[in-house]
N, C-alpha and C positions, 0 to 999 in steps of 0.2 A: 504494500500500500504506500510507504513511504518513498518505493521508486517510482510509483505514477505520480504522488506530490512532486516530485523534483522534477520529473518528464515534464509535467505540464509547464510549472513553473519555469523552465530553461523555454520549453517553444512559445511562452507567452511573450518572454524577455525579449526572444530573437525575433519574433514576429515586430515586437513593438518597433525595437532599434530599427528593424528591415522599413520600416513605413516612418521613420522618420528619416531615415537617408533618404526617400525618396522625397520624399516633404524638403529637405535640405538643397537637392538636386534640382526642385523644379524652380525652388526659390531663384537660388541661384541661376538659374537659366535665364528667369523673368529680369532678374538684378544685371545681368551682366551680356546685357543690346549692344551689339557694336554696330556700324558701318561700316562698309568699306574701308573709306578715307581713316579711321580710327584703330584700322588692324593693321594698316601699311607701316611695315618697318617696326612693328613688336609684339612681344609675344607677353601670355598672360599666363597664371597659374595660381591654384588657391590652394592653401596649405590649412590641412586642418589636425584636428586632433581630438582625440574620445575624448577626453577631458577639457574642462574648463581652462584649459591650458592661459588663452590669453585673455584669463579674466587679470592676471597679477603682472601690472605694468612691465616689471623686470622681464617678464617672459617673453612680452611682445616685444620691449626694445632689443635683444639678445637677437631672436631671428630676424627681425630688420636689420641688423647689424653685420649678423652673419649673411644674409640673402644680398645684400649692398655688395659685399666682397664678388659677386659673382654678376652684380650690376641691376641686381634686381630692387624696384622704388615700391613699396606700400601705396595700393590703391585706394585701399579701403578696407575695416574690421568689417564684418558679417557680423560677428554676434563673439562669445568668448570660446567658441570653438573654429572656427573660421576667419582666416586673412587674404585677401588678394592683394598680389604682386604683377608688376608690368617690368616689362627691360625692351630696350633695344637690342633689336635679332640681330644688329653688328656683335654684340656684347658674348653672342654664342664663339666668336674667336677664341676669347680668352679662355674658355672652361678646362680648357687640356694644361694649363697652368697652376689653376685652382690646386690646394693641398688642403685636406681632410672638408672639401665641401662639395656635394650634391647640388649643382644650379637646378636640378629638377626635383628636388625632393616634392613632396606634398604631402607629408606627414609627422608630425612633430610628436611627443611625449609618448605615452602610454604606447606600445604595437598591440595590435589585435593580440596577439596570441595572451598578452600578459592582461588587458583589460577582459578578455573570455575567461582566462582562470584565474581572475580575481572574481570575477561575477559566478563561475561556477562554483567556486571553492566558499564562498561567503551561502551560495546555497546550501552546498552539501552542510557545512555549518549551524545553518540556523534549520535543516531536516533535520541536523541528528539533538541540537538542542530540545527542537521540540520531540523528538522520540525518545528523549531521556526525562522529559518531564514527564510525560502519559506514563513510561514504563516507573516512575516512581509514583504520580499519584494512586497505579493501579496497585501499587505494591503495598502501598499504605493503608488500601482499603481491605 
């Protein structure tokens, strides 16, 4: 019984997240109109991260900092998981120069793998808390 609790409770989680990327994506689509004339000569790219990453000032001057080295300018936050960046596509020269940075990243803090099994691991967790209460109140009685 306690593994359909977790079952569900992981496919609710992933369903939710899955329909808020998309939620994320459309926005983003809507937010980010170009022209012609406004794509000539640069390129764009959004960096994001499972966490509130760039809710703590520090965080977000650190990757504009680091994304600059590579020529990349701050368009605009999205929200405290989301940032776009612009560069001039000359700027793709230098990248073979570049030493310990990614001009393409688009991912910052948490990796999937580690935000999954901290979300699984905090499940299994609070499954076995509560099957260790039930198995103690039933003990009691």
């Amino acid at each position: 019984m306690s593994g359909a609790i977790v079952g569900a409770t992981a496919g609710a989680g992933a369903a939710a997240a899955a329909a808020a990327a998309a939620r994320m994506r459309e926005e983003e689509e809507k937010l980010t109109t170009y022209n012609k004339d406004e794509l000539d000569g640069w390129e764009f790219k959004i960096i994001r991260s499972y966490s509130t990453y760039f809710k703590k000032y520090e965080n977000l001057k650190k990757v504009c900092d680091d994304e600059a080295q590579a020529g990349w300018e701050m368009v605009e936050k999205f929200d405290d998981y989301r940032v776009r960046f612009k560069r001039p596509t000359a700027k793709r020269r230098n990248d073979q120069f570049l030493q310990g940075i990614d001009p393409y990243r688009t991912l910052v803090g948490w990796s999937s793998g580690r935000l999954v099994g901290t979300i699984v691991g905090a499940t299994l967790l609070g499954a076995g808390v509560i099957l260790a209460l039930v198995l103690f109140l039933k003990a009691a009685h």
